[in-house]
C-alpha positions as CSV (number, residue, x, y, z in Angstrom):
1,X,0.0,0.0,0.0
2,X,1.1,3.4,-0.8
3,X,2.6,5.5,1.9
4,X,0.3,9.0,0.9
5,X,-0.2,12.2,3.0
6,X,-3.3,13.6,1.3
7,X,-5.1,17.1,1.3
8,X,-8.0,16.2,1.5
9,X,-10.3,19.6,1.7
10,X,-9.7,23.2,1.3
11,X,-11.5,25.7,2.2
12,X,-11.7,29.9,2.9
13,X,-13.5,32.2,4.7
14,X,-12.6,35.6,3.4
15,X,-8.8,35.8,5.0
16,X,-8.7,33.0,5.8
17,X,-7.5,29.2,3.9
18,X,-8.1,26.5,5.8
19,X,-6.9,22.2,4.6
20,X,-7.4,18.7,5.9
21,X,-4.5,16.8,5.9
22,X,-4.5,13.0,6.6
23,X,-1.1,11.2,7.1
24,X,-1.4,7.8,6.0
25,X,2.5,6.7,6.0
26,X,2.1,5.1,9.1
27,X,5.4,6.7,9.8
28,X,4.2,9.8,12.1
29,X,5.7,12.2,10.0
30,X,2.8,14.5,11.2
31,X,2.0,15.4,14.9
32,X,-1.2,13.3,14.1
33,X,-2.5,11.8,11.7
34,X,-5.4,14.2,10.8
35,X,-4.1,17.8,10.9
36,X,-6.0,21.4,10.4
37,X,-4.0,23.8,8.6
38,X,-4.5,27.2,8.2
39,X,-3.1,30.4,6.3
40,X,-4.8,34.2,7.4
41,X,-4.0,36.9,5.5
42,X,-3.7,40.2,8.0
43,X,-4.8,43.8,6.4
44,X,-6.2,42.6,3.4
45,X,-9.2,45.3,3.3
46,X,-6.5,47.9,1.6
47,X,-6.3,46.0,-1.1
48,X,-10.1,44.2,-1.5
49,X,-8.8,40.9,-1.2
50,X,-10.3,37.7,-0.6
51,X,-9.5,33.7,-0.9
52,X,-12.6,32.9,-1.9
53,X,-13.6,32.7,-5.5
54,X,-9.3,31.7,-6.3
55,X,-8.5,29.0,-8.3
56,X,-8.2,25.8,-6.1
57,X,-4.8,25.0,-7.6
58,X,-4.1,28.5,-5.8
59,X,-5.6,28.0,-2.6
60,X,-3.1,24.7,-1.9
61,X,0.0,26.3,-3.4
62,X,0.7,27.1,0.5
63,X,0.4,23.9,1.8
64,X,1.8,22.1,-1.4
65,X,5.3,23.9,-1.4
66,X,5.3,23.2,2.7
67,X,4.5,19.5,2.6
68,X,6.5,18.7,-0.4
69,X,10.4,17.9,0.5
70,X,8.9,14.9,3.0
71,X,8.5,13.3,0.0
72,X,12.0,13.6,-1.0
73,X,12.9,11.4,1.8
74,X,10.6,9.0,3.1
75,X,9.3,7.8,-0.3
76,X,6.2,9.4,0.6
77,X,2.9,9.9,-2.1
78,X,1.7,13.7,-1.6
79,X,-1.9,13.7,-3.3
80,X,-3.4,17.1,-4.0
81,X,-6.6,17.8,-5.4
82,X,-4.8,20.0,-8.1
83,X,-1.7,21.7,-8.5
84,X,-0.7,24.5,-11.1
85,X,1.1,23.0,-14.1
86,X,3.9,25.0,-14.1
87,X,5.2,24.5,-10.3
88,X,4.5,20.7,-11.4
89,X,6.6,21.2,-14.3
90,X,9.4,22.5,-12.1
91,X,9.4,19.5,-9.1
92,X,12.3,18.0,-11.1
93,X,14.2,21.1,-11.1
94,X,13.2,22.2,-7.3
95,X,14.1,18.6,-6.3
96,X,17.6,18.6,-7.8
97,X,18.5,22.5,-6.4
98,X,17.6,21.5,-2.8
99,X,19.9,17.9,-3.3
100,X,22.7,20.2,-4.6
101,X,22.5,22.7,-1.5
102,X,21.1,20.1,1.5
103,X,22.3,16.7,0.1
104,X,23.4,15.0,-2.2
105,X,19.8,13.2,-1.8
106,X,19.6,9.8,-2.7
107,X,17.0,9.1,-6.4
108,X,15.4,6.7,-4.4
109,X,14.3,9.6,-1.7
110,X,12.7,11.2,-4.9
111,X,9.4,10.7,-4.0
112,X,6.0,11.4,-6.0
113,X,3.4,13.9,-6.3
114,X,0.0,13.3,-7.6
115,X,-2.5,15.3,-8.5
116,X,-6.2,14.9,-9.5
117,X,-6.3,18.1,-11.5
118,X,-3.0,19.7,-13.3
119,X,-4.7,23.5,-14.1
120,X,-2.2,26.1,-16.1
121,X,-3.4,29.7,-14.5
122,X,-3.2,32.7,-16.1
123,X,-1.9,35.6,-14.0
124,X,-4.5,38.4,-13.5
125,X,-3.9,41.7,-14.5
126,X,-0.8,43.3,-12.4
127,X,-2.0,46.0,-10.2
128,X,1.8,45.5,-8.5
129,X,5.4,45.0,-9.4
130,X,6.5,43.3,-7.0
131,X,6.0,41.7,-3.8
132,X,8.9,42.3,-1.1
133,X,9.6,39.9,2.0
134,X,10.4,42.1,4.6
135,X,11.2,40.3,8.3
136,X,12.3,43.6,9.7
137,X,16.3,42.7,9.5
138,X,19.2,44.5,8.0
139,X,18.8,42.2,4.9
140,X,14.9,43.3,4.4
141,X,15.5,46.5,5.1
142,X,17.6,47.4,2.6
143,X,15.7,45.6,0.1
144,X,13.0,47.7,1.4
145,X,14.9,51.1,1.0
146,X,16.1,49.7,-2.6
147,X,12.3,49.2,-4.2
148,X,10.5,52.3,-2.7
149,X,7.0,53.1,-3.5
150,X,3.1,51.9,-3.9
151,X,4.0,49.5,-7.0
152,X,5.2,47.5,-3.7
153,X,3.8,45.0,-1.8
154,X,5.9,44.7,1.8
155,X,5.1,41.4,3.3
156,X,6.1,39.8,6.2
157,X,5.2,36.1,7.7
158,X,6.5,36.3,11.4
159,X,6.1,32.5,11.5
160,X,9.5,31.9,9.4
161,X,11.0,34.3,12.0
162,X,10.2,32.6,15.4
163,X,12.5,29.8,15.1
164,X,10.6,28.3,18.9
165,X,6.7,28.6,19.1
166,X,6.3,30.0,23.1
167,X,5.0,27.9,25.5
168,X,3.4,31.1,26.5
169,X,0.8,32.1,24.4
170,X,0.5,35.7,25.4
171,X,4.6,35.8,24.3
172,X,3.6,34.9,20.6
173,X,0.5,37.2,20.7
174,X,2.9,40.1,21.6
175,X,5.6,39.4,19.1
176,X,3.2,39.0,16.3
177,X,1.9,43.0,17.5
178,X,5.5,43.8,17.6
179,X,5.9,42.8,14.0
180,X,2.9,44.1,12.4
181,X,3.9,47.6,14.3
182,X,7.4,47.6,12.6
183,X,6.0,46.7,8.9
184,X,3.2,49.2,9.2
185,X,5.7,51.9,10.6
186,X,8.3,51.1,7.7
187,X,5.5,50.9,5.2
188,X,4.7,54.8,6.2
189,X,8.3,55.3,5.9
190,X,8.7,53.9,2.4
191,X,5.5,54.6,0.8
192,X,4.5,50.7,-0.3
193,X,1.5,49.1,1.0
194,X,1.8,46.1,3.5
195,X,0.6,42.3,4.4
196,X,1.2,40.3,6.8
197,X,0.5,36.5,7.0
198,X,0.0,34.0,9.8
199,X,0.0,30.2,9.4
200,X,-0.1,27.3,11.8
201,X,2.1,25.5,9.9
202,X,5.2,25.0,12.2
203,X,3.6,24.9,15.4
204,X,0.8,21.8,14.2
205,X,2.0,20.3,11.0
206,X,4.8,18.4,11.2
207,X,6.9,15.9,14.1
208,X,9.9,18.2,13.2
209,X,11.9,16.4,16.3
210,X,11.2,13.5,14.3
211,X,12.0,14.5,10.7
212,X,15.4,16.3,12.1
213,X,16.1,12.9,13.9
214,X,16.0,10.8,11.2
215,X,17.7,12.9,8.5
216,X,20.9,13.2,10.5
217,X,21.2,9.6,11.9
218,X,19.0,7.6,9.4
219,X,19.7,9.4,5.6
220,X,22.7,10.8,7.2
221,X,22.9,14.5,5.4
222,X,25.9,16.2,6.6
223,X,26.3,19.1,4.0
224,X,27.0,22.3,5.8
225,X,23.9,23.8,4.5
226,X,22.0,21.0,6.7
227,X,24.4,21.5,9.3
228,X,23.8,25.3,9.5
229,X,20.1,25.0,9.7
230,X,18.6,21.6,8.8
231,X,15.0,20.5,8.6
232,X,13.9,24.3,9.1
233,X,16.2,25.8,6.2
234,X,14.9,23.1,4.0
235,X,11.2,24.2,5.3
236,X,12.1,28.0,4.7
237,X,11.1,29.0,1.2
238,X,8.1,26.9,1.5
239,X,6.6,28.7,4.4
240,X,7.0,31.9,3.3
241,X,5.5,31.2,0.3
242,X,2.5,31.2,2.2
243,X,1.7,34.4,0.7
244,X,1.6,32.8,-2.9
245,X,-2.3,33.1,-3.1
246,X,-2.0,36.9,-2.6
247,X,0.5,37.7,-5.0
248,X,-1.4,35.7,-7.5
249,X,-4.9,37.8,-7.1
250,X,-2.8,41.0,-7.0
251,X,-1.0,39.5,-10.0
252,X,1.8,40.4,-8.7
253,X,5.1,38.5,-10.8
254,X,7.9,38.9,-8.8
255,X,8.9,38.1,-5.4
256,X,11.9,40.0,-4.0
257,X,14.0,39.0,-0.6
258,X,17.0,40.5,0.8
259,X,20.1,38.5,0.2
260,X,21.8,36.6,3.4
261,X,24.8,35.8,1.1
262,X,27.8,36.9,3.4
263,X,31.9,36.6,2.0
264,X,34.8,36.0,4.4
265,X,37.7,37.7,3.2
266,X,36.3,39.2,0.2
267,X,36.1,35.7,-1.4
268,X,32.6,35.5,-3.5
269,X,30.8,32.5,-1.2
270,X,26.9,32.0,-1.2
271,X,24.7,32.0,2.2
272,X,24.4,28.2,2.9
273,X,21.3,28.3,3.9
274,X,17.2,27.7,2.8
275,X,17.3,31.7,1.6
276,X,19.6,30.7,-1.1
277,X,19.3,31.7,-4.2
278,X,19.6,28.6,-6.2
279,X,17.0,27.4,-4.3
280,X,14.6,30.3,-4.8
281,X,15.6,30.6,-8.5
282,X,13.6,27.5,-9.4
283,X,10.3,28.0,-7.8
284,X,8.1,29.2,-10.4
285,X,4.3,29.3,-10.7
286,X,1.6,30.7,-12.6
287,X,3.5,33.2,-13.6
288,X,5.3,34.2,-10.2
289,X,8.6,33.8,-9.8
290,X,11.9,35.2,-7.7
291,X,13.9,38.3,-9.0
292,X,17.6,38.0,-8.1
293,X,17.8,38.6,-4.7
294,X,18.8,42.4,-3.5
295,X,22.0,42.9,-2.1
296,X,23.2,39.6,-2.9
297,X,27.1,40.4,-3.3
298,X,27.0,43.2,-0.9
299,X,28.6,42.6,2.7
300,X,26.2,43.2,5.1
301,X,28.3,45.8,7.1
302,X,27.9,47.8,3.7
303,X,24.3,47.5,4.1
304,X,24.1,48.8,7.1
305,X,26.0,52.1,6.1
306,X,23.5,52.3,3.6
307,X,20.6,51.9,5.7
308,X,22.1,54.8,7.9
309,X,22.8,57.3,5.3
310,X,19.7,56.7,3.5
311,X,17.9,57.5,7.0
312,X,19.6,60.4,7.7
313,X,19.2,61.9,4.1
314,X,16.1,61.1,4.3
315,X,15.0,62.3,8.3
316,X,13.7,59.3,8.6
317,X,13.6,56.5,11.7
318,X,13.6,52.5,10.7
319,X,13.9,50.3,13.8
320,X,15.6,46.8,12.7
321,X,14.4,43.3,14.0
322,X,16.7,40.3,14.4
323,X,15.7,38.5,17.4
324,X,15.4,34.8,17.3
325,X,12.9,34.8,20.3
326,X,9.5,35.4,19.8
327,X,8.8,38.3,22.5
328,X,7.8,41.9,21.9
329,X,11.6,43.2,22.4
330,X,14.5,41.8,21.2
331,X,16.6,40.2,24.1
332,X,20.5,41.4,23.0
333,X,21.8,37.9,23.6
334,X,21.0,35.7,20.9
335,X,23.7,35.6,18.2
336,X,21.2,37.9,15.9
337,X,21.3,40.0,17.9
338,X,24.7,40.2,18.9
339,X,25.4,40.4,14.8
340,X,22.9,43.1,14.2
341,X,24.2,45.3,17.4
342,X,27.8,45.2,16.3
343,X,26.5,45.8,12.6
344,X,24.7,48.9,14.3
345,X,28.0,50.1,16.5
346,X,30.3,50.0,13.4
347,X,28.3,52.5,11.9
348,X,28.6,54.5,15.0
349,X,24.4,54.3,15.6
350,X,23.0,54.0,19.0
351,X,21.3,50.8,19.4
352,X,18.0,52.3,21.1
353,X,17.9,54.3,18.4
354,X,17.5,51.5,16.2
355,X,15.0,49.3,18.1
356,X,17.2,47.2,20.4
357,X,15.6,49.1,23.6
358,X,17.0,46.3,26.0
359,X,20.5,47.0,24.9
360,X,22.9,47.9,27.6
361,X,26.9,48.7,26.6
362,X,28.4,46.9,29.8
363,X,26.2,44.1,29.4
364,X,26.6,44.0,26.1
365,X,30.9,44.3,25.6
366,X,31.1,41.3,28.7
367,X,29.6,39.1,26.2
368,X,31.4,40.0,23.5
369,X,34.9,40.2,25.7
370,X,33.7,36.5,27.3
371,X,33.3,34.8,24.0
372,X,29.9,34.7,24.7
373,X,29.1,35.8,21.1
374,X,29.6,32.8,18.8
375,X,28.7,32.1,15.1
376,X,28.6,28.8,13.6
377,X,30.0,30.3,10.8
378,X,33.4,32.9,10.8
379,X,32.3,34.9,8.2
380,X,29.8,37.2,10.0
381,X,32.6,37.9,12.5
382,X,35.0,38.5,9.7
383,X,32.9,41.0,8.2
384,X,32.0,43.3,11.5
385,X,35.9,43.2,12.6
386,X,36.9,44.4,9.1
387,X,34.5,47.0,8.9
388,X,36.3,48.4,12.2
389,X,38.1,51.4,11.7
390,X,41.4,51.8,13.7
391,X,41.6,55.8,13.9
392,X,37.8,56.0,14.7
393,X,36.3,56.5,17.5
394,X,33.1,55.5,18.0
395,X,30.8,56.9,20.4
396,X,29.1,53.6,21.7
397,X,31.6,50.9,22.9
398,X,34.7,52.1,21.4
399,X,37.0,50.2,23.7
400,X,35.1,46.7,22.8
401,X,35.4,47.3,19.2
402,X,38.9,48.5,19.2
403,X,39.9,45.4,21.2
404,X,38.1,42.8,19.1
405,X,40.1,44.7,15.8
406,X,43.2,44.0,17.7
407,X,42.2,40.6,18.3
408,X,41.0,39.9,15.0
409,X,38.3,37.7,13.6
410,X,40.2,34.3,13.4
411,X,41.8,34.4,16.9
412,X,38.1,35.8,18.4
413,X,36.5,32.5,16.3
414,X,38.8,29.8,18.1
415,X,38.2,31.2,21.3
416,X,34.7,31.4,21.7
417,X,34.7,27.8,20.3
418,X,37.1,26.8,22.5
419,X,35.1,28.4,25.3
420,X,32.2,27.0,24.4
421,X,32.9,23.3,25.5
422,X,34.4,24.3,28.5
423,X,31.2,26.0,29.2
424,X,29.4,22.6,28.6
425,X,31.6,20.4,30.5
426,X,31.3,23.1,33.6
427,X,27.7,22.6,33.5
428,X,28.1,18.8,34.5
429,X,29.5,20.7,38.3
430,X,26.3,22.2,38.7
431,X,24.7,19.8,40.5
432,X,21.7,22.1,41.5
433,X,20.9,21.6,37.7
434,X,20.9,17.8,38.4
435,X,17.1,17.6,38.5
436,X,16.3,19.9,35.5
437,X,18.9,17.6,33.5
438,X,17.2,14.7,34.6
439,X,13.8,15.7,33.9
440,X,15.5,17.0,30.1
441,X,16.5,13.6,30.0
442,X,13.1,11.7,30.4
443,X,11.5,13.7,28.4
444,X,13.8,13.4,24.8
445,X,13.2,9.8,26.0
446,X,10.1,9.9,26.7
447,X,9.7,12.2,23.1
448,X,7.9,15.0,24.6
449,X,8.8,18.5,24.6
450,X,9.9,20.2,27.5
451,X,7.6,22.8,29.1
């Protein structure tokens, strides 16, 4: 018997799409084995939209693009009740860029797509350019600043940026007010009209403990673009393609993202991650596709000079987002954050100034001076020490960033790696921890997340 996860009804209420999935792989590659899935489209009275009346080979775009890479490893059938034909066309193609970046995959993980209907959809008439993905970071925002105007679409899908759902729901209420704040205050600033979109997607799809599991120890992937962000990188493109169904009724044909592509030592590398452009080249569909990405050979210390001067030519304020938690302020700790504030200081901003409201400068240069900072990979450090002028001074930690030029990006790299398993063999010491480890402990066994 075929191993099949199925849409098996779609449905919309005005902003809203709603499917019915049923996993019948007997594998438990969803949380259960009948899921409710959901995409809502936020602001949607500016521009008279609504899901209902779209093509169904519209409507499941969302869900197709998020389902589809199980397929590619567990032999799974993915039946839809129709699909556009020219993102069916392109499965080969999409298949084959994500083996290149994540894999090599394995033909046999190949997998199968069926669908009852194969519809070829006409674009309407454009009443936008272009839509562009703004997440509130330094990449977005510049992408932002570079395509000005109301032949814009900003849109945002906070989902792709919490990388942990909070076990407090309160917590993701406020960060989801926190971002719709900072895309309608940056749509004021730059004149484009603004969206965002919601989807349950990560938090009630998929057993992504599971899927993580058994690509690491059972198909063994061990590129470095798996390494650096796994299961959720592979995810990425495909859930923020949630907002496919919009584009598609503003007939919008081009999606635009900032670039995450980042050199070390000036040598021309690409972002090893699900945001790369190899990957986004090749999803096409009824008539929508990826411009080149903005800023893609630019280092991102550059854009950040760029973002300043534009806002002081223009009197204007941008705060920046790049926290990985999902709370109404940014915490200052987490490595984004810790990128984005030295990004900021290099440029001799004030981080308040930019959004960062918890930042403090002693707390802040103890981290840094503690190898608390640390980046899987050297070339975000590389760029924010060589963007450090030596006969500057800079009027917000100017000793910290003198002393990290002095000890330079390479020497700063093996410390803080170094540090960082002493730090985890120190924690076996703490044996008031002992009970928190051991309940940690029963529950991976036990396969339940922690609360």
């Amino acid at each position: 018997m075929a191993k099949t996860i199925e849409i098996v009804k779609v449905s919309t209420t005005g902003d809203t799409i709603r499917y019915e999935l049923w996993d019948n792989t007997g594998l438990g590659l969803l949380k259960k084995q009948k899921v409710e899935a959901w995409v809502k489209f936020h602001n949607v009275e500016c521009f008279g939209f609504s899901a209902k009346g779209l093509p169904e080979s519209i409507l499941v775009l969302p869900i197709t693009l998020y389902l589809l890479p199980v397929t590619w490893f567990y032999g799974v059938e993915l039946v839809v009740p129709s699909i556009d034909k020219r993102l069916y066309e392109r499965l080969p193609q999409i298949y084959n860029s994500y083996s290149k970046i994540y894999g090599p995959f394995k033909e046999e993980w190949h997998g199968k797509v069926t669908a009852k209907t194969i519809v070829e959809n006409k674009i309407p008439e454009s009443r936008f350019d272009n839509v562009i993905f703004f997440s509130e970071g330094i990449d977005a925002v510049h992408a932002g600043i570079n395509n000005l105007g109301k032949s814009n679409v900003l849109v945002t899908v906070p989902s792709i940026e919490g990388p942990e759902s909070s076990s407090k729901e309160i917590s993701g209420q406020h960060f989801l007010v926190a971002k719709s704040r900072l895309i309608r205050e940056f749509s004021a600033v730059s004149g484009s009209d603004w969206l965002m979109v919601t989807n349950n997607f990560r938090m009630d799809i998929f057993d992504d403990s599971k899927i993580q599991h058994d690509l690491r120890h059972i198909f063994a992937l061990n590129s470095a673009a798996f390494l650096a962000d796994g299961w959720f990188g592979i995810k990425y493109l495909g859930n923020l393609l949630s907002s496919a169904p919009f584009a598609y009724a503003m007939g919008i044909p081009t999606l635009i993202m900032g670039s995450a592509f980042e050199p070390i030592e000036n040598q021309p590398l690409v972002n090893q991650d699900g945001a790369n452009p190899e990957l986004s080249d090749v999803i096409k569909f009824a008539g929508i596709s990826f411009a080149g990405q903005d800023g893609q050979y630019m280092r991102r210390s550059q854009k950040m000079k760029n973002i300043a001067a534009w806002c002081a030519a223009h009197g204007k304020k941008i705060e920046i987002w790049a926290c990985c938690k999902d709370n109404a302020e940014q915490c200052c700790m987490c490595h984004k954050c810790m990128r984005t504030l030295l990004n900021i200081l290099c440029v001799k901003e004030k981080p308040v100034d930019w959004g960062f409201v918890n930042f403090d400068e002693k707390k802040f240069s103890h981290l840094v001076r503690f190898y608390r900072y640390y980046e899987n990979n050297p070339c975000w450090i590389w760029d924010i020490i060589d963007s450090i002028d030596d006969d500057t001074v800079y009027p917000y930690c100017d000793k910290l960033l003198h002393w990290l030029k002095k000890t330079g990006y390479k020497r700063y790299f093996k410390r803080v790696r170094k540090m960082k398993v002493i730090r985890k063999w120190l924690r076996i010491v703490k044996v008031h921890k002992y009970p928190h480890y051991v309940k940690v402990m029963f529950s991976k066994l036990a396969g339940k997340k922690l609360e």
